[in-house]
MDTraj code that builds the backbone (N, CA, C; nanometers):
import mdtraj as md
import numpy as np

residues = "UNK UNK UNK UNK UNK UNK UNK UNK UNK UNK UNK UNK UNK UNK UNK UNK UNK UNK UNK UNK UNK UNK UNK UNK UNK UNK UNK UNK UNK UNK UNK UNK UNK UNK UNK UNK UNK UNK UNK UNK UNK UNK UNK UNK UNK UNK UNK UNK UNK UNK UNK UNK UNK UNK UNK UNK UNK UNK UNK UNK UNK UNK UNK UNK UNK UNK UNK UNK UNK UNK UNK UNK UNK UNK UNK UNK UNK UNK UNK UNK UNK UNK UNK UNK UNK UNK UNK UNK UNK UNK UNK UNK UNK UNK UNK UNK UNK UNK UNK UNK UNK UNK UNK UNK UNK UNK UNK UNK UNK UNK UNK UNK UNK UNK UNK UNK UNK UNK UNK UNK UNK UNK UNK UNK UNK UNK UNK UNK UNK UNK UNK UNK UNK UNK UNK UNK UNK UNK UNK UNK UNK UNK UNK UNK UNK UNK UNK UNK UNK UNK UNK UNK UNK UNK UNK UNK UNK UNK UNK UNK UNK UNK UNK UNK UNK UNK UNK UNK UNK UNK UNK UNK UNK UNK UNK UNK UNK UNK UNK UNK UNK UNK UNK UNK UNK UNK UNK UNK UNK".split()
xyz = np.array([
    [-1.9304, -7.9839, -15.4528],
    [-1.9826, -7.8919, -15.3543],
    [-1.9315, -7.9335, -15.2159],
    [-1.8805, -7.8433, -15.1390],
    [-1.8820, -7.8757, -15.0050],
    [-1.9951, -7.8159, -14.8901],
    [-2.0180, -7.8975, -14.8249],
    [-2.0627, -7.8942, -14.7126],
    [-2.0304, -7.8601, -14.6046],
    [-2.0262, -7.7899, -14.4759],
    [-2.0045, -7.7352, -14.3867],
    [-2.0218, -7.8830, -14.2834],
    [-1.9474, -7.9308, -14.2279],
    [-1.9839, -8.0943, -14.1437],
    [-1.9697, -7.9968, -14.0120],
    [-2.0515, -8.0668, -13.9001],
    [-2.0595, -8.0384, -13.7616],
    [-1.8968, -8.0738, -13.7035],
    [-1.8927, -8.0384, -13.5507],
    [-1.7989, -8.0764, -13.5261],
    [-1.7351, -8.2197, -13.5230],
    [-1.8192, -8.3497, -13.4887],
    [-1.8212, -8.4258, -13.4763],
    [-1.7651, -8.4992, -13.5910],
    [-1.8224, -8.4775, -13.6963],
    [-1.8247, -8.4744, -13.8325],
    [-1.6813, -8.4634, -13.8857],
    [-1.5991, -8.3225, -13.8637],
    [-1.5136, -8.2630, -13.8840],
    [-1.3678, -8.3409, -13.8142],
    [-1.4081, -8.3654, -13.7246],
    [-1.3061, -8.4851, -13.6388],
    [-1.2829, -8.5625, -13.6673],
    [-1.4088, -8.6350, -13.7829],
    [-1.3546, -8.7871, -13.8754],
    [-1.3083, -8.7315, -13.9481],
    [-1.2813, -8.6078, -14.0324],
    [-1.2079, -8.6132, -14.1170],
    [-1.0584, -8.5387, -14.1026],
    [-1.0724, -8.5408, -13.9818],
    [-0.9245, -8.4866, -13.9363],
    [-0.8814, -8.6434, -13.9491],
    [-0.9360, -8.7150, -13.8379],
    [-0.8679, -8.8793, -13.8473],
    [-0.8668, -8.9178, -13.9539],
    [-0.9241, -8.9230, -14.0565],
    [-0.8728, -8.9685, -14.2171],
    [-0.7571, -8.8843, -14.3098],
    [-0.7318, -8.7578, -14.2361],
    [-0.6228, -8.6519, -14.2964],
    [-0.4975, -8.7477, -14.2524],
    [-0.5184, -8.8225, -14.1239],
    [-0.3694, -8.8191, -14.0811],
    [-0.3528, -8.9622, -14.1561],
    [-0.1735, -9.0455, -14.1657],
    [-0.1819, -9.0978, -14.1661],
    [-0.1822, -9.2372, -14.0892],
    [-0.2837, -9.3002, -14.1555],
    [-0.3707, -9.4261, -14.0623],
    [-0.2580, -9.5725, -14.0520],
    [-0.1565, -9.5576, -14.1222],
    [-0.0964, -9.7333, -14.1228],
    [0.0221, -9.7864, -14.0463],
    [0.0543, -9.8224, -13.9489],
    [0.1703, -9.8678, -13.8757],
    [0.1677, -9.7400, -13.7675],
    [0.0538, -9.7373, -13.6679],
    [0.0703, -9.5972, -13.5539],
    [0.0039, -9.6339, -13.4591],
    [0.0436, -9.5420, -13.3213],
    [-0.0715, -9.5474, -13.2186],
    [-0.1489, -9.4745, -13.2356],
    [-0.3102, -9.4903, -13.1659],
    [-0.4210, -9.3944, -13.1799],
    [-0.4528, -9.3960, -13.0558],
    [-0.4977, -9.3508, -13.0050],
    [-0.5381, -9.3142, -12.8869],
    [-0.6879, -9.2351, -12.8768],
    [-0.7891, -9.3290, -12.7849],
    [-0.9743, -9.2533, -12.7873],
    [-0.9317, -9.2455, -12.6400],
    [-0.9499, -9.0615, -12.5975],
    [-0.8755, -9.0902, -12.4768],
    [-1.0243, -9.0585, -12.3991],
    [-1.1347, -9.0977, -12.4421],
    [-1.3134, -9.0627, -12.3888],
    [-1.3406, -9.1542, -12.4800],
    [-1.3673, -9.2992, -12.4530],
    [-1.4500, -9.3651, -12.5325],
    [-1.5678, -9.3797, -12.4783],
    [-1.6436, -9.3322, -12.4074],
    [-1.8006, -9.2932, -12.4627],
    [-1.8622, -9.3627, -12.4529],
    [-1.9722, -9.3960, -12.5859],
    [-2.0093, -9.4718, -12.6284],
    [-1.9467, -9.5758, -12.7536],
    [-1.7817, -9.5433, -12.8026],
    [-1.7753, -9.6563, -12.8780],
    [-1.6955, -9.5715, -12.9781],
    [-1.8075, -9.4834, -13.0013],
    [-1.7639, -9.4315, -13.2119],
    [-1.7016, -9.4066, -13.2583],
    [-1.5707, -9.3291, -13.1780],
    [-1.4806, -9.2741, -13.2013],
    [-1.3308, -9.3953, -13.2438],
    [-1.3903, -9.4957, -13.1621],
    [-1.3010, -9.6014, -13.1488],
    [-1.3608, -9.6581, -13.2843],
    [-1.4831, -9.6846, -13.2726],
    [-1.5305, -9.8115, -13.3836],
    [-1.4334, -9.7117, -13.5067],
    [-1.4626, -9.5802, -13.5396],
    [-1.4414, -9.5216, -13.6208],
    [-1.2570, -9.5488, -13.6742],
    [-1.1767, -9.4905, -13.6045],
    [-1.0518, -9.5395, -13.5742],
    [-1.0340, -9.6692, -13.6174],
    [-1.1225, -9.7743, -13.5806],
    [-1.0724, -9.9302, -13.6125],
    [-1.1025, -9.9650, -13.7448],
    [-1.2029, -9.9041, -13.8110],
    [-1.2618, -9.9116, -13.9402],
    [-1.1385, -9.8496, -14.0121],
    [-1.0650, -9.7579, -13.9993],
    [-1.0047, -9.6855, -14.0652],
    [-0.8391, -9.7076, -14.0291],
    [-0.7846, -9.7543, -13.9526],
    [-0.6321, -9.8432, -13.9454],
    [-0.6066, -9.9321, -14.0291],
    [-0.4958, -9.9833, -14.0905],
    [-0.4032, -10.0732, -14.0720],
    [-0.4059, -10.1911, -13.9895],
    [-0.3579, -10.2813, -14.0029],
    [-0.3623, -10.4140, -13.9419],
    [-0.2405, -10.3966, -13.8633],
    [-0.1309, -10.2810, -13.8726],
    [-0.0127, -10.2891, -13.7922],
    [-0.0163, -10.1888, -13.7202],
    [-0.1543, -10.1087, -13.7052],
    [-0.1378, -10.0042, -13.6423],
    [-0.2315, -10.0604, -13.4990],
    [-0.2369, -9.9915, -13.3985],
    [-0.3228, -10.0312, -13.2582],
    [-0.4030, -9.8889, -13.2161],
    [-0.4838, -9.9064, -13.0992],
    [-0.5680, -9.8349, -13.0456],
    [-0.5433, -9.8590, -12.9366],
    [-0.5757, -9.7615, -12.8698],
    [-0.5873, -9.7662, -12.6598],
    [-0.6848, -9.6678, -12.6792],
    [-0.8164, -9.7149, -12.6329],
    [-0.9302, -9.6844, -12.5477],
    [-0.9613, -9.6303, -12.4652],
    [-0.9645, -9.5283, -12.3589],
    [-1.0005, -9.5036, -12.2333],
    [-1.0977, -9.4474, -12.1995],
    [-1.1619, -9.5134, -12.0577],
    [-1.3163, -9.4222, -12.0314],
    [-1.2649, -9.4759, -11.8516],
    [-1.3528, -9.4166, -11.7843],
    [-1.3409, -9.3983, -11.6433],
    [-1.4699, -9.5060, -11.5914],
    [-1.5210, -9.4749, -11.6812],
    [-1.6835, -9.5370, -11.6464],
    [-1.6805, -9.7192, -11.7131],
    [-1.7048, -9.7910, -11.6343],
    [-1.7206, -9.9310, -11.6767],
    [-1.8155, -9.9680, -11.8242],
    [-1.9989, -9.8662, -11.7459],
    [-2.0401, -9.8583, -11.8998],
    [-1.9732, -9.8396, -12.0234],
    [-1.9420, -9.7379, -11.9867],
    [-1.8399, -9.6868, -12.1342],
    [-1.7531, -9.8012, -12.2161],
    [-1.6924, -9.8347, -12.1152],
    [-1.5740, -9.9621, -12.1922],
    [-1.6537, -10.0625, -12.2513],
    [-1.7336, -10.1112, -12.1647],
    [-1.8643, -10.2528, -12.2028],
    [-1.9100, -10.2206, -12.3102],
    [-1.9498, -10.0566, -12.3332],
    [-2.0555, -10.0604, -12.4509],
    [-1.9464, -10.0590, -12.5779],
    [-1.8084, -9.9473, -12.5696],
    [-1.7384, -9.9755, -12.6534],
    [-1.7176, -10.1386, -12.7414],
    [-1.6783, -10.1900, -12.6508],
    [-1.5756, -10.3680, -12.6588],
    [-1.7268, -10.4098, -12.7399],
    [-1.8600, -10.4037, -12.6835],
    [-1.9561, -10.4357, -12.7922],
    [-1.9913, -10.3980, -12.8777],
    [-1.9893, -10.2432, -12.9338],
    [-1.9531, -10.2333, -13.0525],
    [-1.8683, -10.2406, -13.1428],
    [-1.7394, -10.2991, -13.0902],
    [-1.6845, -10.3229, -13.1741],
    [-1.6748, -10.4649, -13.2138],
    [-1.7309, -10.5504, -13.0643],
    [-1.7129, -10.7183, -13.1391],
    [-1.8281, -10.7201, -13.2496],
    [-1.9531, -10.6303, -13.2089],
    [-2.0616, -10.6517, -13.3144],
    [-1.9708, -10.6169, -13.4824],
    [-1.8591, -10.5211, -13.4892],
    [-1.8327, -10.4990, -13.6218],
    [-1.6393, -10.5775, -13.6426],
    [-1.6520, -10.6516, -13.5349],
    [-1.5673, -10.8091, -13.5640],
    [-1.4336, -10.6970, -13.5780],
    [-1.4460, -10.6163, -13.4835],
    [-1.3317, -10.4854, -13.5241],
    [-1.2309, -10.4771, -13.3537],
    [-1.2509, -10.5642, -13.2171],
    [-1.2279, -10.6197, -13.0899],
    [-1.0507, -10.6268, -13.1054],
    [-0.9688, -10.7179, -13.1926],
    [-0.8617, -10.7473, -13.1868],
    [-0.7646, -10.5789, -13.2205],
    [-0.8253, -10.4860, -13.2721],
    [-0.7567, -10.4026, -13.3586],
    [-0.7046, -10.3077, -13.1917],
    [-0.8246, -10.3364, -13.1025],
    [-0.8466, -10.2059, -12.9673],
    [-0.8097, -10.2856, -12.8092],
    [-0.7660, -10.1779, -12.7399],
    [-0.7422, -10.2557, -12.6069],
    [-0.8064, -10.1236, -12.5271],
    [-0.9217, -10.1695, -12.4497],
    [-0.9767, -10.0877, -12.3926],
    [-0.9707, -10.1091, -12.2451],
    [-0.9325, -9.9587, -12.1725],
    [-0.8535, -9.9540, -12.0835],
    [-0.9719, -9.8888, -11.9595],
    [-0.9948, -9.9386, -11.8514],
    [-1.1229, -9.8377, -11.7617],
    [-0.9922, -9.7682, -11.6693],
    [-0.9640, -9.6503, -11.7102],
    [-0.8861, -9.5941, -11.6276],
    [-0.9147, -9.4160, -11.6482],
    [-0.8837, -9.3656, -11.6150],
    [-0.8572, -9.1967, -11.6477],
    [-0.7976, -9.1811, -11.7868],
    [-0.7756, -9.0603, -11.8761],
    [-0.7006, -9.0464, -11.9808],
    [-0.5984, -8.9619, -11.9086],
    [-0.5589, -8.9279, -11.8107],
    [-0.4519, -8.8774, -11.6896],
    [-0.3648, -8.9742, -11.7015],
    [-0.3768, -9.1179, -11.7177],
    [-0.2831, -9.1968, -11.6561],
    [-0.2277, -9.2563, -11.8182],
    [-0.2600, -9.2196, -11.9148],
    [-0.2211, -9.2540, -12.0604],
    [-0.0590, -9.3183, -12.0448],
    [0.0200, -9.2424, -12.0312],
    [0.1573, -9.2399, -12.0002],
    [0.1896, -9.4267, -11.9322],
    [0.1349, -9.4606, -11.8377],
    [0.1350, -9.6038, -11.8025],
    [0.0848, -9.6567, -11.8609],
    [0.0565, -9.6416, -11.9908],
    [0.0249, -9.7646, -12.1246],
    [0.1149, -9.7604, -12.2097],
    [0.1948, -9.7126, -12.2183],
    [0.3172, -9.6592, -12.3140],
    [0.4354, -9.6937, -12.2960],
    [0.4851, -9.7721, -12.4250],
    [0.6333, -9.8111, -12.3902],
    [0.7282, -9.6850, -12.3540],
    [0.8799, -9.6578, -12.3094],
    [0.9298, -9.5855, -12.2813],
    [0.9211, -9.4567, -12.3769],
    [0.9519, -9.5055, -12.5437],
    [1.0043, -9.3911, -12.6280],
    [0.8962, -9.3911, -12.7226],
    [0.7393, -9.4506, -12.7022],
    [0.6209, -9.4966, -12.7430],
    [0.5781, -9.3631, -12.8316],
    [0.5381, -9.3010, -12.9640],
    [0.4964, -9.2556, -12.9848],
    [0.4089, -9.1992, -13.0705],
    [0.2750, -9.1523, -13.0195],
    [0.1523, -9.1087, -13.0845],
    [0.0973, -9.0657, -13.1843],
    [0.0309, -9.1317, -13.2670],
    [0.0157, -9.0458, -13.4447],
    [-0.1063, -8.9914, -13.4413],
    [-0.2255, -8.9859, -13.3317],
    [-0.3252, -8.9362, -13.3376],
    [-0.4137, -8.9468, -13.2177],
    [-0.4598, -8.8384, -13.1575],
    [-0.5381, -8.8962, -13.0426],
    [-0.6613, -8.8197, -13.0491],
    [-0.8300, -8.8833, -12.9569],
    [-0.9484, -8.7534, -12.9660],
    [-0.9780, -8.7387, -12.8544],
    [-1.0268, -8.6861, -12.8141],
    [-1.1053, -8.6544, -12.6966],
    [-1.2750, -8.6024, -12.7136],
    [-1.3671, -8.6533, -12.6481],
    [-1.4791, -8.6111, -12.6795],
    [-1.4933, -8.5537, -12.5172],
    [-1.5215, -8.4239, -12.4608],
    [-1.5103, -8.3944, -12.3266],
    [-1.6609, -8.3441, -12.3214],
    [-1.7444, -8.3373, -12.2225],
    [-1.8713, -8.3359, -12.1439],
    [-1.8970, -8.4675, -12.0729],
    [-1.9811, -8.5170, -12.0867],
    [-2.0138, -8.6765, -11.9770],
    [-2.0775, -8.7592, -12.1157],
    [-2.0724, -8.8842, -12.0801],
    [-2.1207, -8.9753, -12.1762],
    [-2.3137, -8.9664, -12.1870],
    [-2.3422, -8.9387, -12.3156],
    [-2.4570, -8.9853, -12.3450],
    [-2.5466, -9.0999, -12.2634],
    [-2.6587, -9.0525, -12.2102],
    [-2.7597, -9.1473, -12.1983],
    [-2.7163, -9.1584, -12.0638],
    [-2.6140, -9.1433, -11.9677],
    [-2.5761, -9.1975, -11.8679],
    [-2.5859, -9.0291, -11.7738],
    [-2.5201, -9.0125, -11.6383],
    [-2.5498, -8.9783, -11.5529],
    [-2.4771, -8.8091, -11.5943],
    [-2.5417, -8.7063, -11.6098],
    [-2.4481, -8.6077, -11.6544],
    [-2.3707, -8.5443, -11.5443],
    [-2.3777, -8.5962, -11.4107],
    [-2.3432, -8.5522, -11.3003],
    [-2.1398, -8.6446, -11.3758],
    [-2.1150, -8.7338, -11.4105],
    [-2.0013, -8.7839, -11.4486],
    [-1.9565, -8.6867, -11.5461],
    [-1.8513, -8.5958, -11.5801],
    [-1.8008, -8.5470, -11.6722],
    [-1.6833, -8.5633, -11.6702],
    [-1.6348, -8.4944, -11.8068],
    [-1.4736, -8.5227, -11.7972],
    [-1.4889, -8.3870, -11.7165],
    [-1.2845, -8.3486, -11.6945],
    [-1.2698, -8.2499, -11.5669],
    [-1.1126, -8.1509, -11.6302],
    [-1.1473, -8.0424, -11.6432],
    [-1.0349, -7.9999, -11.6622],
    [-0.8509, -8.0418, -11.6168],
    [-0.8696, -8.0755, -11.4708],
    [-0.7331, -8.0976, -11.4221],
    [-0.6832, -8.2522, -11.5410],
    [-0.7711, -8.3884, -11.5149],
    [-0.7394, -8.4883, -11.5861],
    [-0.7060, -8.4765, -11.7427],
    [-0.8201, -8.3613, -11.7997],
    [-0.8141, -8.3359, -11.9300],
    [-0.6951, -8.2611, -11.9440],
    [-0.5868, -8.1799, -11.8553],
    [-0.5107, -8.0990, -11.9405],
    [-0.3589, -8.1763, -11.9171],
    [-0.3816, -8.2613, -11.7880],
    [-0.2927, -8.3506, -11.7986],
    [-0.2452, -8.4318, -11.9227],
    [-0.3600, -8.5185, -11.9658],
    [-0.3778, -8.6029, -12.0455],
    [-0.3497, -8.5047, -12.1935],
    [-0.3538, -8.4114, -12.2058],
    [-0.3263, -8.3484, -12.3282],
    [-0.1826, -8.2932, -12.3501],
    [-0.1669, -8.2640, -12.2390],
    [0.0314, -8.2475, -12.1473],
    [0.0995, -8.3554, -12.1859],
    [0.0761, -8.4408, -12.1398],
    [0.1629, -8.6435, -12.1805],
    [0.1325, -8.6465, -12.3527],
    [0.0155, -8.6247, -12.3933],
    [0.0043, -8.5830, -12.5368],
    [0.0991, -8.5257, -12.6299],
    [0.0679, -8.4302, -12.5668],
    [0.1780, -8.3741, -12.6404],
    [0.2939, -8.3692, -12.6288],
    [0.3510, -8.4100, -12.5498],
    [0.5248, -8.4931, -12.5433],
    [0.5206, -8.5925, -12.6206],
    [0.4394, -8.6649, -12.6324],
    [0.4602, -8.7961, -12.7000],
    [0.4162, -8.7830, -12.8600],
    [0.3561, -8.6792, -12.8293],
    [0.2854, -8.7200, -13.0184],
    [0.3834, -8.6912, -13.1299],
    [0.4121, -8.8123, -13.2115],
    [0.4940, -8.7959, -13.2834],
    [0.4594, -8.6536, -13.4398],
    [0.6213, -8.6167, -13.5130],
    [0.5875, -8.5204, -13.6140],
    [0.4761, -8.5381, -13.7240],
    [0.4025, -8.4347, -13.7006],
    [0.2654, -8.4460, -13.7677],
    [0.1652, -8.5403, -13.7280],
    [0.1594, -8.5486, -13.6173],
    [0.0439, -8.6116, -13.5460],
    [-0.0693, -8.5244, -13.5031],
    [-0.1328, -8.5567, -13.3973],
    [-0.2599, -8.4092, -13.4400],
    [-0.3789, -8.5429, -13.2805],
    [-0.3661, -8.4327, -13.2227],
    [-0.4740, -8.4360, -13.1091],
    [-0.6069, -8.3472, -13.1510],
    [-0.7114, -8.4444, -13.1554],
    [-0.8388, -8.3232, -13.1631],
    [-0.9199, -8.3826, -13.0527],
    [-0.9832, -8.2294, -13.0309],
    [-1.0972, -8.2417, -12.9123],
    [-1.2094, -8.1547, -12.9319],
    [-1.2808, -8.2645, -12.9443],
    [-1.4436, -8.2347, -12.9077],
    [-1.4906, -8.1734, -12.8021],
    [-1.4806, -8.0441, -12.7530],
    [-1.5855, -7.9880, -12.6324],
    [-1.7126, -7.9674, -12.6672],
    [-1.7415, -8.0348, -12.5585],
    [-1.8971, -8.0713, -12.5767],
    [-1.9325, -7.9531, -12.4322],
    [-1.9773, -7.8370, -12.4063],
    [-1.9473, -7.7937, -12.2695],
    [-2.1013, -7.7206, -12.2744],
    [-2.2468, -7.7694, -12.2775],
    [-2.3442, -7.6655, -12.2654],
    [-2.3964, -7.7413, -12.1136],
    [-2.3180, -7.8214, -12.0443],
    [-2.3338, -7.8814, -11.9200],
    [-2.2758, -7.8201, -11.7764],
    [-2.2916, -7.8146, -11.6641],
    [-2.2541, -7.7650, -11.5408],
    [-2.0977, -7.8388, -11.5692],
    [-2.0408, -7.7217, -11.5349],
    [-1.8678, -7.7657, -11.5582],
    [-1.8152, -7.7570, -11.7156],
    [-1.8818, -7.7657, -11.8028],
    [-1.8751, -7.7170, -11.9481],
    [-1.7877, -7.6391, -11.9942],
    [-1.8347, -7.5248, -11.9206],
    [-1.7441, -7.3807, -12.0030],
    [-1.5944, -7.4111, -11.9574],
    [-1.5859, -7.4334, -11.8086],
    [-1.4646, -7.4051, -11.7533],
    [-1.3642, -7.5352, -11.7863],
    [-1.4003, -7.6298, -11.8092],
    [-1.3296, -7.7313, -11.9159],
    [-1.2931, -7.6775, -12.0275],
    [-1.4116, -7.6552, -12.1170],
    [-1.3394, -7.5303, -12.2517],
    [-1.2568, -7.4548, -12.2709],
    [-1.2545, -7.3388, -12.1165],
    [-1.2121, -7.2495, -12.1831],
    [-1.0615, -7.2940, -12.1108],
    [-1.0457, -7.3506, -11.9917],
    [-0.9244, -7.4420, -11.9839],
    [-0.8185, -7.5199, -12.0715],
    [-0.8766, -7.5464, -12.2064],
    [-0.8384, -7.6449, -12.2411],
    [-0.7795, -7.5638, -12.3611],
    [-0.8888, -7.4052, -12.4029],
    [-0.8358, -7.3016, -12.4963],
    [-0.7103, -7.2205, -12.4720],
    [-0.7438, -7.2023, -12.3268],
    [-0.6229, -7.1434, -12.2917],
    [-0.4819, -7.2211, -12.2595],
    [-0.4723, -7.3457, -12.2320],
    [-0.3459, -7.4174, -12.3057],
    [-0.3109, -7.4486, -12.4445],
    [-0.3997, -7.4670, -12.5575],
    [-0.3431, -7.4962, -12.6633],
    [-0.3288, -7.3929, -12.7420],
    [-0.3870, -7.2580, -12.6859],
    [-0.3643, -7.1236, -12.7720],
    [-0.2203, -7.0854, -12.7235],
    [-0.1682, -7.1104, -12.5955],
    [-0.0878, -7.1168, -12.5888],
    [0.0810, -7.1384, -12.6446],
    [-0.0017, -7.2457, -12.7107],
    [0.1332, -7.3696, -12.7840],
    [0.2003, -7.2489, -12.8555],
    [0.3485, -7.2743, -12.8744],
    [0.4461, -7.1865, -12.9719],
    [0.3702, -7.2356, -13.0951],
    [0.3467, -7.1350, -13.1939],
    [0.3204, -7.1662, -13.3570],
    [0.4527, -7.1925, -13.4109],
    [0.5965, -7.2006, -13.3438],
    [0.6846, -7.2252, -13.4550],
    [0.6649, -7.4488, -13.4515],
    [0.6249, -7.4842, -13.3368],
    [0.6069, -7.6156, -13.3037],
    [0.4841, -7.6743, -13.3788],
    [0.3655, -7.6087, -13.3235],
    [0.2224, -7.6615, -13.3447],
    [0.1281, -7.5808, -13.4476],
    [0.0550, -7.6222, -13.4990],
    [-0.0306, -7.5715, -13.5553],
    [-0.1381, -7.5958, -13.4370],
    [-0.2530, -7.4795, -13.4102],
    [-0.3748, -7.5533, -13.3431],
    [-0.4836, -7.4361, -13.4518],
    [-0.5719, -7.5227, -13.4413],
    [-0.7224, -7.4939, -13.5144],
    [-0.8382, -7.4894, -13.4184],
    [-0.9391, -7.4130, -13.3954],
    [-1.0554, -7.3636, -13.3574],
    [-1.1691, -7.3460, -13.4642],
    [-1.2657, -7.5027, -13.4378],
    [-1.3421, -7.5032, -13.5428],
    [-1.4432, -7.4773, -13.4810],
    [-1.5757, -7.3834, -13.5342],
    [-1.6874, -7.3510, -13.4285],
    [-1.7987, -7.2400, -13.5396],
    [-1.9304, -7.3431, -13.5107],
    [-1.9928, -7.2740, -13.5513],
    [-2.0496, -7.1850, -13.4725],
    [-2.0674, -6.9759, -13.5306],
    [-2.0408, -6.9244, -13.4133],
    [-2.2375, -6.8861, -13.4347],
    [-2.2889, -6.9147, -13.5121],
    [-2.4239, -6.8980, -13.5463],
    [-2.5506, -6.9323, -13.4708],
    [-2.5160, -7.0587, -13.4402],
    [-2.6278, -7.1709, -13.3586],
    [-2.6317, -7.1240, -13.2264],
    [-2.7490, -7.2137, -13.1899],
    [-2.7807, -7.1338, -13.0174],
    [-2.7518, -7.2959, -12.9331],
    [-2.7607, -7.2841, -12.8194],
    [-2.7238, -7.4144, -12.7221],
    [-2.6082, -7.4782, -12.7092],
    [-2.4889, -7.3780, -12.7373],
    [-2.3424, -7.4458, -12.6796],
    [-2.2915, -7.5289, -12.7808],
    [-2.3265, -7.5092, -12.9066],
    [-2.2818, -7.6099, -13.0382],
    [-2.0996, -7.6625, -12.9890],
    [-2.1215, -7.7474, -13.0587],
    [-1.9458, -7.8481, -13.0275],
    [-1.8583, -7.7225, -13.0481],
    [-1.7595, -7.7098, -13.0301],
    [-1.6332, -7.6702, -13.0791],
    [-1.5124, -7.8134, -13.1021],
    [-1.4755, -7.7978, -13.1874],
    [-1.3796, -7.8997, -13.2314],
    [-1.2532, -7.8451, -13.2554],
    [-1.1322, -7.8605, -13.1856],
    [-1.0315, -7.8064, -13.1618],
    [-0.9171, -7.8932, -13.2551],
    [-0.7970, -7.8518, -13.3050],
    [-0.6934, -7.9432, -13.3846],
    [-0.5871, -7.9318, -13.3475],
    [-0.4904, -7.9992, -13.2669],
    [-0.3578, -7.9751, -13.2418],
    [-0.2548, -8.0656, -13.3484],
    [-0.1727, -7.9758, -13.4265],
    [-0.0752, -8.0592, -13.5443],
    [0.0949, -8.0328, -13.5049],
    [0.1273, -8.1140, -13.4676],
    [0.2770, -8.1103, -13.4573],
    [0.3727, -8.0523, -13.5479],
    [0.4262, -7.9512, -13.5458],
    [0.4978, -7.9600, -13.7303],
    [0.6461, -8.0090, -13.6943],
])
top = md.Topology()
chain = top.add_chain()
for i, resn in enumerate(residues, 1):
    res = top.add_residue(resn, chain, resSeq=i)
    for name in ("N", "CA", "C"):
        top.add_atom(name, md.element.get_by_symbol(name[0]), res)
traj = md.Trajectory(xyz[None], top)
């Protein structure tokens, strides 16, 4: 039987579609952690992670969940913008998977959000770099002030993309009330 998984949900199993062994990953909103812990649980020993959050919390709480799951050596967590991705990257460096979780971090100040201009940047350098059959997904999280216009920003570039290049996916439950996730899929072909 299958189950219908939330968006959140649906994003781990995009990251388990791709493949996990000898690649970069990229959590370009690490949050609170999960996305990363998740990622580190699920690599290769030859593959790496880069981290990014803007917010100091964010990185601190990450780096501790992952020393709590002895998972620290696999991730290099970066307090910078996901705008500036590109200055972590060797010259011809390239990407087998990246997420984005966009609204503001849990538990913390919702006045902090991510921001369309940084977010479409960071998905721009993305997608130059992401190698064939790699796959950017993003979590919009948008029932927050600044929400929609991140969303629909971020729809209207990847609907964009030529289909002879990319595949993109629009996952969304259209049923529920209060701004449910949308979980978006960008696939290189």
């Amino acid at each position: 039987m299958f189950i219908l998984k939330n968006a959140q949900q649906f994003s781990h199993e995009m990251i388990l579609s791709a493949n996990l062994e000898n690649g970069l990953f990229i959590d370009a909103t690490a949050g609170n952690g999960h996305d990363t812990l998740f990622l580190a649980q699920h690599i290769d020993s030859t593959s790496k992670i880069l981290s990014f959050d803007i917010q100091e919390t964010a990185i601190l709480q990450t780096r501790q969940l992952l020393q709590k799951h002895d998972l620290a050596p696999k991730v290099t967590c970066i307090l910078d913008s996901h705008a500036n991705i590109s200055n972590y990257l060797e010259q011809d460096e390239r990407v087998r998977l990246a997420i984005f979780n966009l609204g503001y971090l849990p538990g913390s100040d919702k006045k902090i959000i991510t921001i369309p201009s940084s977010t479409l940047e960071a998905i721009q350098i993305l997608l130059e770099r992401l190698e064939k059959y790699g796959k950017i997904i993003i979590v919009s999280y948008y029932g927050h002030d600044g929400g929609i216009e991140e969303k629909d920003a971020v729809e209207e570039l990847i609907s964009a993309l030529s289909q002879k290049e990319w595949s993109v996916l629009k996952y969304q439950f259209i049923n529920q009330i209060n701004c449910p996730p949308i979980c978006y899929v960008i696939e290189k072909k």
